[in-house]
C-alpha positions, 0 to 999 in steps of 0.5 A: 358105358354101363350106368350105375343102378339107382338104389333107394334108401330102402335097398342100401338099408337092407344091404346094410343089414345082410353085412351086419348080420355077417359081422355079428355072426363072425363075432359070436364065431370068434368069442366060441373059438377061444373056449375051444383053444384053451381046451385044445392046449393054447397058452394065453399068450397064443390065442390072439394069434391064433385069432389072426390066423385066419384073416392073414392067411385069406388076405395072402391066398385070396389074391392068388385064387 
């Protein structure tokens, strides 16, 4: 059996971090999307559509891959 590893206090904080700034990253890369979908020709009414598209078509071709 393998034993898990003891990790600090220091470690999780810095895991932490590395994950956040992931997320914030993502953000900024959503919010600089919806300028570019409006030029591109997409009513109001898509766009939060066009948001998802994203994360459902990686949750549905992830697993197959």
């Amino acid at each position: 059996m393998l034993k898990k590893p003891k990790l600090s206090f220091w470690q999780i904080l810095n895991m932490n971090v590395g994950f956040f700034g992931i997320q914030y990253s993502f953000g900024l890369q959503q919010s600089a999307v919806t300028p570019i979908y409006d030029f591109l020709g997409a009513s109001p009414d898509q766009i939060p559509i066009l948001h998802l598209a994203g994360p459902v078509t990686g949750l549905l071709v992830q697993p197959i891959i």
